[in-house]
C-alpha positions in Angstrom: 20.0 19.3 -8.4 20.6 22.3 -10.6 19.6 23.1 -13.8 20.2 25.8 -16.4 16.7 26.7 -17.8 17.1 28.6 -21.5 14.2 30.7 -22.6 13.0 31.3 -25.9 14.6 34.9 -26.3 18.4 32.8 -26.2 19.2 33.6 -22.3 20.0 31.1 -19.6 18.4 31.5 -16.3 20.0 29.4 -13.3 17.1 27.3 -11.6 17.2 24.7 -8.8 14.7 21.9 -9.2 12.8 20.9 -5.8 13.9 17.4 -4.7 11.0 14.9 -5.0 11.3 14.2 -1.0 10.6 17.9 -0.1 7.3 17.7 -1.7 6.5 14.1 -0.9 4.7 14.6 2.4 2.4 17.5 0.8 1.9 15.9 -2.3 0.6 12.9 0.2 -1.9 14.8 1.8 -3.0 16.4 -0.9 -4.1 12.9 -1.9 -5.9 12.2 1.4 -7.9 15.2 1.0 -8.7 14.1 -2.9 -9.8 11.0 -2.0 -12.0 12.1 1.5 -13.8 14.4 -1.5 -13.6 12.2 -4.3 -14.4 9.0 -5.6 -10.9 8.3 -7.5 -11.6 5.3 -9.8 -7.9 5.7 -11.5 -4.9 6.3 -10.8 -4.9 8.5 -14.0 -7.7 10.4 -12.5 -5.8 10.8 -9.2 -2.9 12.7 -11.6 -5.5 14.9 -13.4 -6.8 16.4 -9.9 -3.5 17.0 -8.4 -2.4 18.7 -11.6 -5.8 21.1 -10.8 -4.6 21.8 -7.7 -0.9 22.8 -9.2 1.0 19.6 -8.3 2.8 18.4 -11.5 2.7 14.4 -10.3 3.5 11.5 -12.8 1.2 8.3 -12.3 4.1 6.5 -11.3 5.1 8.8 -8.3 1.3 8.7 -7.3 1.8 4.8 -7.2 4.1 4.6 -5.0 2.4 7.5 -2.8 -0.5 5.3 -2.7 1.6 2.2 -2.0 3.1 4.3 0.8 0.2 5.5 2.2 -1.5 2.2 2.0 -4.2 3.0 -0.1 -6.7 0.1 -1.4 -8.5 -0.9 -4.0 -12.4 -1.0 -2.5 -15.7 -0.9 -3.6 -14.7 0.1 -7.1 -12.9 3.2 -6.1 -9.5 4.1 -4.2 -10.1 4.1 -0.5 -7.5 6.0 2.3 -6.4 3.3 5.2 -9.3 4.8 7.7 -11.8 3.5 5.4 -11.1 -0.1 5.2 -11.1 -2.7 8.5 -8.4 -3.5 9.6 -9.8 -6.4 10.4 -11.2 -8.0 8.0 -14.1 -10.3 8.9 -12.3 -13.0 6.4 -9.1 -13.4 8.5 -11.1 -13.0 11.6 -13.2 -16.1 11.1 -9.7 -18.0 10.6 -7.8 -16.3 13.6 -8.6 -19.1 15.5 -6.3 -21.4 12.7 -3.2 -18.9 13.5 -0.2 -20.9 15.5 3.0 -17.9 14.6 4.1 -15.5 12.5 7.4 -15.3 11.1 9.8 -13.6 8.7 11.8 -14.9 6.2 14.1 -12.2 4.7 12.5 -9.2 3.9 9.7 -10.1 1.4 8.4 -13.2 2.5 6.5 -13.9 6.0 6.1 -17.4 7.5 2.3 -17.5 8.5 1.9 -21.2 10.8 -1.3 -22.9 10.9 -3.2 -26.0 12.5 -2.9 -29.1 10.5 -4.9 -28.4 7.3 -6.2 -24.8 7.8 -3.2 -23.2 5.9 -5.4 -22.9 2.5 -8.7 -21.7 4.6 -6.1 -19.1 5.7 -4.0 -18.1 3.0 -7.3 -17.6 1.1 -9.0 -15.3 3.8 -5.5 -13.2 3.9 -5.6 -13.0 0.2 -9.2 -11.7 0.0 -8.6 -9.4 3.3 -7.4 -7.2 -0.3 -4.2 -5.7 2.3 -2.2 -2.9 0.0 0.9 -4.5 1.3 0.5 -7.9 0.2 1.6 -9.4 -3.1 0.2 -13.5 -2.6 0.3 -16.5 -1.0 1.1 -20.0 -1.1 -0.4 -22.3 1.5 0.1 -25.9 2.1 -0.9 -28.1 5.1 0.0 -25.9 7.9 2.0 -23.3 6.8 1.6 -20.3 4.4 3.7 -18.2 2.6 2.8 -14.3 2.2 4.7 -12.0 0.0 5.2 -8.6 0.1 6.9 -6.6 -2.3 8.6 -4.4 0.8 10.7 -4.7 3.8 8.6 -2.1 5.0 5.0 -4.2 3.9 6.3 -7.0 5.5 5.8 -5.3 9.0 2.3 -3.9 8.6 1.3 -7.5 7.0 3.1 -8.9 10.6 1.2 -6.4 12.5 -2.1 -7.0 11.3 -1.6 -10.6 11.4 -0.6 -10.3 14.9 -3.8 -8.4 15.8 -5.3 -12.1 14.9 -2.9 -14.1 16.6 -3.4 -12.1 20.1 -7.3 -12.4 19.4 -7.2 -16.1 17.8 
């Protein structure tokens, strides 16, 4: 992209603005190493100590970092992937329940239960408190999991086939 920047003296000065990709994967790990050193309780704060370090950020680019980066919500403050189990003790006392996994389009997985577990485990996924999970809907023996991403949709697979090896 380029720009024409005009200073307060009447001149023009050509200037090229940095395209938000080239600074994506910095800005990233700029907000690993905040939150190994911090505890972030905002996303507001987040913005405030990038902008110490010198990274002009808006809170809606840090959402979607954090979405990308699969940040959660734990404990009362943000947490990086590392910190949080994977395998959450929830879903691992229903594993046993788990029959299949499958998608359906690219926002909604097909999770297949025994006969009357499917609330028992669409309850334990929803409290697992995944980044990449929107909801679910159970019935009798299936549930339905939601993800706001094509890209969600395979790490909700992947974890829930960790539980489907195991179960």
């Amino acid at each position: 992209m380029h720009l024409m920047r005009y200073h307060a003296h009447g001149f023009a000065e050509s200037a090229t603005m940095p395209h938000d990709h080239e600074h994506r994967e910095s800005r990233q790990q700029e907000i690993l190493a905040i939150l190994d050193s911090h505890r972030v309780r905002s996303q507001g704060e987040l913005v405030e100590l990038l902008r110490e370090r010198g990274i002009a950020v808006t809170q809606s680019s840090v959402s979607r970092d954090m979405r990308d980066l699969g940040i959660a919500w734990i404990g009362g403050r943000y947490a990086r992937p590392s910190e949080h189990d994977e395998r959450d003790p929830g879903v691992a006392e229903v594993s046993h329940f788990l029959r299949g996994i499958k998608p359906s389009g690219p926002y909604l997985t097909v999770v297949f239960t025994m006969a009357g577990a499917a609330q028992a485990v669409g309850l334990a996924i929803d409290r697992a408190g995944w980044p990449e999970l929107v909801g679910t809907m159970a019935g009798d023996d299936t549930v339905f999991a939601a993800t706001a991403s094509a890209r969600d949709q395979r790490r909700l697979i992947q974890r829930l086939e960790v539980f489907l090896k195991e179960g």
